[in-house]
C-alpha positions as CSV (number, residue, x, y, z in Angstrom):
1,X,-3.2,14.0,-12.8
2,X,-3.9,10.6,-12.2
3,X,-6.2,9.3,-9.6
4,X,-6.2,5.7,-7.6
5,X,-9.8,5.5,-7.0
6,X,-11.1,3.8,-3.8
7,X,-10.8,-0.3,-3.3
8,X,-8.6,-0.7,-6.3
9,X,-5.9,-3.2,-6.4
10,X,-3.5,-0.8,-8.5
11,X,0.1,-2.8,-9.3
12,X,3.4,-0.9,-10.8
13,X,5.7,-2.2,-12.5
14,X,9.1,-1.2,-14.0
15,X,12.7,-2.2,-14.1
16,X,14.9,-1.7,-11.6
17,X,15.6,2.0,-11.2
18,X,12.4,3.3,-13.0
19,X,11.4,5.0,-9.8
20,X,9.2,2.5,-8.4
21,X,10.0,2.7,-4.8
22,X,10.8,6.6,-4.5
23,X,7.4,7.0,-6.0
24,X,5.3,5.0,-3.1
25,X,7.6,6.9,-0.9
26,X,6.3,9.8,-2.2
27,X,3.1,8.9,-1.5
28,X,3.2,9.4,2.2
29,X,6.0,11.9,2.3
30,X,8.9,9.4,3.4
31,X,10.3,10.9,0.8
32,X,9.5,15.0,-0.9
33,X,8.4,15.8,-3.9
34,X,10.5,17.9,-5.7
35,X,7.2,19.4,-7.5
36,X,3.7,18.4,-7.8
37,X,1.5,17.5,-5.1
38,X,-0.2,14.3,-3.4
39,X,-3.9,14.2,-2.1
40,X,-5.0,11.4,0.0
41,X,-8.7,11.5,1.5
42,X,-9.1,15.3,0.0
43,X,-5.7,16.2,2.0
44,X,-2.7,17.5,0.2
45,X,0.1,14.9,1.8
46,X,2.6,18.0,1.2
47,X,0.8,20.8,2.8
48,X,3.3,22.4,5.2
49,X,0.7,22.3,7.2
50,X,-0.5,18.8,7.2
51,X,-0.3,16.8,10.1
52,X,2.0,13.7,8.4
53,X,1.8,11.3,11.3
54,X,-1.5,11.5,11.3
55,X,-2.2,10.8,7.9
56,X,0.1,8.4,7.8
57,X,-1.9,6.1,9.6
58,X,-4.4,6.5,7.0
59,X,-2.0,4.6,4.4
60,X,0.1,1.8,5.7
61,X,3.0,0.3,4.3
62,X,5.0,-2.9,3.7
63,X,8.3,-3.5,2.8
64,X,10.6,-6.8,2.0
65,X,11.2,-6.6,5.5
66,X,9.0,-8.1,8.3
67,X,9.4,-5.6,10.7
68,X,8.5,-7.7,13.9
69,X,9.4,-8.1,17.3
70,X,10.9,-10.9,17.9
71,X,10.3,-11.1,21.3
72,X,6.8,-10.5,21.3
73,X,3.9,-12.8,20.2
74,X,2.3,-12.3,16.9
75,X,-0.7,-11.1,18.6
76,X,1.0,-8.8,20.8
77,X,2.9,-7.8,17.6
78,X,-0.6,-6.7,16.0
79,X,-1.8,-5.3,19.3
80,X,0.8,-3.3,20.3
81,X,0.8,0.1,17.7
82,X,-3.6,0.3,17.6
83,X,-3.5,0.4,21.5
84,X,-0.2,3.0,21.4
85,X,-1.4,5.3,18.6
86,X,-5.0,4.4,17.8
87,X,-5.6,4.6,21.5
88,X,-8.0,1.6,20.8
89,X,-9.0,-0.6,24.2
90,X,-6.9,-3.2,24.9
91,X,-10.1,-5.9,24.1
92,X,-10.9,-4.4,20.9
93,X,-7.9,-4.7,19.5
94,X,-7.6,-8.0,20.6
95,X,-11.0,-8.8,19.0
96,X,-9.9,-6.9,15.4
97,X,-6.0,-8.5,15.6
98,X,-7.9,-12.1,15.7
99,X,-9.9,-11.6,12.8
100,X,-7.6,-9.8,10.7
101,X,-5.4,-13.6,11.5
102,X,-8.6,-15.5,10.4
103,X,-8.5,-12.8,7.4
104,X,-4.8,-13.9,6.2
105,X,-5.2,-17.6,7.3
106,X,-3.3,-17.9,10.6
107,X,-5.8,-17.4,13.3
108,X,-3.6,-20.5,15.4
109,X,-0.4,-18.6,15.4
110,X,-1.7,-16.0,17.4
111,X,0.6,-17.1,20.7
112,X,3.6,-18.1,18.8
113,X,6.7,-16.0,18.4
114,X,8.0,-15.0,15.2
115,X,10.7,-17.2,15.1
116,X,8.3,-19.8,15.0
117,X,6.7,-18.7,11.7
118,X,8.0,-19.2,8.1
119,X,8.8,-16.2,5.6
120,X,5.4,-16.1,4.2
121,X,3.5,-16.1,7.4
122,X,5.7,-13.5,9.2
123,X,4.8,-11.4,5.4
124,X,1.4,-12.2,6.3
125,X,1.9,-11.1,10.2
126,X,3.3,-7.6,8.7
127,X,0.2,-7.3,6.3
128,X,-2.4,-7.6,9.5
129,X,-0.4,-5.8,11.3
130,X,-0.7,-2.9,9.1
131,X,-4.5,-3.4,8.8
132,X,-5.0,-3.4,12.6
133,X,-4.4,0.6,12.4
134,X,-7.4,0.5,9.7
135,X,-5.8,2.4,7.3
136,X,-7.6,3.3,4.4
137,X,-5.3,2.5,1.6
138,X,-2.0,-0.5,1.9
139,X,1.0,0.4,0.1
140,X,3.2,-2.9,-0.3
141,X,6.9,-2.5,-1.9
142,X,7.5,-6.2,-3.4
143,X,6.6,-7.6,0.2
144,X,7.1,-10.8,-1.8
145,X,10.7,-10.7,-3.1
146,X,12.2,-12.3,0.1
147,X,9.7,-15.4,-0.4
148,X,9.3,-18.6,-2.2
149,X,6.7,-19.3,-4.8
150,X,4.1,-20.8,-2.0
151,X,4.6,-17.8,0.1
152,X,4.2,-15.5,-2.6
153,X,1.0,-17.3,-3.0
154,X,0.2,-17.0,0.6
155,X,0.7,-13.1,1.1
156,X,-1.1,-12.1,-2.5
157,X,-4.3,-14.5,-1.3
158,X,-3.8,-12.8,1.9
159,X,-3.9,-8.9,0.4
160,X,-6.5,-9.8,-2.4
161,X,-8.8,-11.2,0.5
162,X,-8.5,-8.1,2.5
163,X,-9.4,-6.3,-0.6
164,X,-12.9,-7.7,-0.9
165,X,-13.6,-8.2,2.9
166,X,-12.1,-4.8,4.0
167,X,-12.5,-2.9,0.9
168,X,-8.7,-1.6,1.4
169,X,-7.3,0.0,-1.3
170,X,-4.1,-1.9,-2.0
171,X,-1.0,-0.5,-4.4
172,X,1.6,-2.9,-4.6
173,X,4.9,-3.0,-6.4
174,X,6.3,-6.1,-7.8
175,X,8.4,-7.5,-10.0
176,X,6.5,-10.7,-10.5
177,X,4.4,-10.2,-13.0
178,X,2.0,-13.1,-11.9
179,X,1.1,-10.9,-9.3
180,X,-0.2,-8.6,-11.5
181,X,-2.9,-10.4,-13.2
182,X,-5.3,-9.9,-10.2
183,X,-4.7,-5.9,-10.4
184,X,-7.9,-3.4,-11.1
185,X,-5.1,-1.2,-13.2
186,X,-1.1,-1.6,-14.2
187,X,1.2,1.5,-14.0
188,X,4.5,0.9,-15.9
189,X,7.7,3.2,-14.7
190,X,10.3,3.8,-16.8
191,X,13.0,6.3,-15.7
192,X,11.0,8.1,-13.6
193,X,7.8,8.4,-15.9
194,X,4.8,6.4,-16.6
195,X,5.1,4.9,-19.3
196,X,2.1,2.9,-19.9
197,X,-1.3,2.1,-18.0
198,X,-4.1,-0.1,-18.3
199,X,-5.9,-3.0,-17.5
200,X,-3.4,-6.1,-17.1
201,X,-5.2,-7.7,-20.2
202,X,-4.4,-4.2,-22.4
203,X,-1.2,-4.2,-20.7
204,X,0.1,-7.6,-21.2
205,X,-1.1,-7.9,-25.1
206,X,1.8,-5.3,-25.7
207,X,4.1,-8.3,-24.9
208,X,7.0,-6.6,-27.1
209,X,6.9,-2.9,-25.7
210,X,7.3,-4.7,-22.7
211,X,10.4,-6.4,-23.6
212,X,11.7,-3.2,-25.1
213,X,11.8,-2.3,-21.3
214,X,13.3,-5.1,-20.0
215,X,10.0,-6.4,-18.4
216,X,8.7,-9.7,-18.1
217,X,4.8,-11.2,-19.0
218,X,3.0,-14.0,-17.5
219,X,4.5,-17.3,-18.8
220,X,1.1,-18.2,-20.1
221,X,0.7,-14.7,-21.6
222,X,3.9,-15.5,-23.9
223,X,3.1,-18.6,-24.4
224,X,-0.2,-17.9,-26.0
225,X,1.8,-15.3,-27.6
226,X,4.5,-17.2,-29.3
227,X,1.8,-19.1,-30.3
228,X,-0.4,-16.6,-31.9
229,X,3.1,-15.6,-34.0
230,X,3.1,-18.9,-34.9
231,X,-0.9,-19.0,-36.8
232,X,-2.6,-20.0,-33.8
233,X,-5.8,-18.0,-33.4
234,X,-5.8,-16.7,-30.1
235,X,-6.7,-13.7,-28.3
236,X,-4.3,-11.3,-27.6
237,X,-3.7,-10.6,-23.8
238,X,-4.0,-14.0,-22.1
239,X,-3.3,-13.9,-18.8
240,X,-4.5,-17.6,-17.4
241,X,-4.0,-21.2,-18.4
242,X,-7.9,-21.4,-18.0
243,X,-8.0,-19.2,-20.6
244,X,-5.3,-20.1,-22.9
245,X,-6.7,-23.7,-22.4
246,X,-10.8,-22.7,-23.0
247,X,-8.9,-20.9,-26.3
248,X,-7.3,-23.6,-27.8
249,X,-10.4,-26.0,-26.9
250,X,-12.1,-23.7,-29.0
């Protein structure tokens, strides 16, 4: 059994294949378990009996994909599902669609369209329009692939803020293993199993189990690494240049 405790920031990572995907599909039954079970909020997600809409507001999810109306503005894009399903007054969810903007830094693009909006804002659009059904948990499959290095940057500040403001428990799978620095706990998949878990320090000092699955580290991580084979005395499990530089200062 293994448990995602409330307000963590829980990454996975695996190659591609491991499972990654069709697990966090699992997790709110867009795909069934062939055996064991899934409890969310003391509710077993694969109860026959189980009302699976329902509870599937309770955990929202983000893909690659942006998911947004294009004819709609980004406000009415956050609006629209809270008042439908949430049955939430039209003025409230006005009033929570604003601050989640200020929340993932765009509270001036609440009356533009879209098309008007780069990758990582429309990313960051997706992520508040998930929140704006308060869900208790976020479940993001590599919502940063699509994206370049600043609007990677932009949608992990976005979900980490959320994190310490909402208290939303975030699982996100990526294969940018920067991105996995800020997690409470690392999963590794590999074909289907977990192979590994930790803290991304214990995680990222096993620099060559992780190349024996075909899985990247930090760049700092192997450079402090590599150094550290070369009689450097360093920590193991460097994940920062702040650290790696406070290190070799020392």
């Amino acid at each position: 059994t293994k448990t995602i405790n409330k307000g963590d920031i829980i990454s996975i990572i695996g190659p591609s294949g491991s499972g990654k995907s069709t697990f966090l599909r699992c997790l709110n039954l867009l795909e069934m378990p062939t055996s064991g079970s899934v409890t969310f909020e003391g509710v077993d997600m694969t109860d026959p009996k189980t009302d699976i809409n329902l509870m599937r507001q309770e955990m929202g999810m983000v893909f690659q994909h942006f998911n947004l109306f294009p004819h709609k503005t980004i406000l009415e894009n956050i609006t629209l599902a809270p008042q439908k399903l949430r049955k939430i007054p039209k003025q409230q969810a006005v009033e929570n669609a604003l601050d989640l903007l200020a929340s993932v830094g765009l509270a001036d693009k609440a009356d533009a369209y879209p098309s008007q909006l780069s990758g990582g804002q429309k990313q960051r659009v997706a992520i508040a329009g998930v929140m704006a059904m308060q869900p208790e948990c976020i479940v993001l499959d590599e919502p940063t692939a699509m994206l370049d290095p600043n609007g990677r940057k932009e949608v992990l500040r976005a979900v980490r803020k959320l994190n310490e403001e909402k208290g939303v428990t975030v699982i996100l799978i990526t294969h940018y293993m920067e991105e996995v620095v800020f997690a409470d706990r690392v999963f590794v998949m590999d074909s289907g199993k977990l192979v590994m878990q930790g803290t991304p320090r214990e995680i990222f000092s096993e620099v060559e189990k992780l190349k024996e699955l075909r899985l990247d580290v930090p760049q700092v991580t192997l450079l402090a690494y590599e150094l550290r084979k070369s009689g450097v005395d360093l920590p193991e499990g460097i994940l920062t240049i702040e650290e790696l530089v406070n290190a070799l200062c020392h």
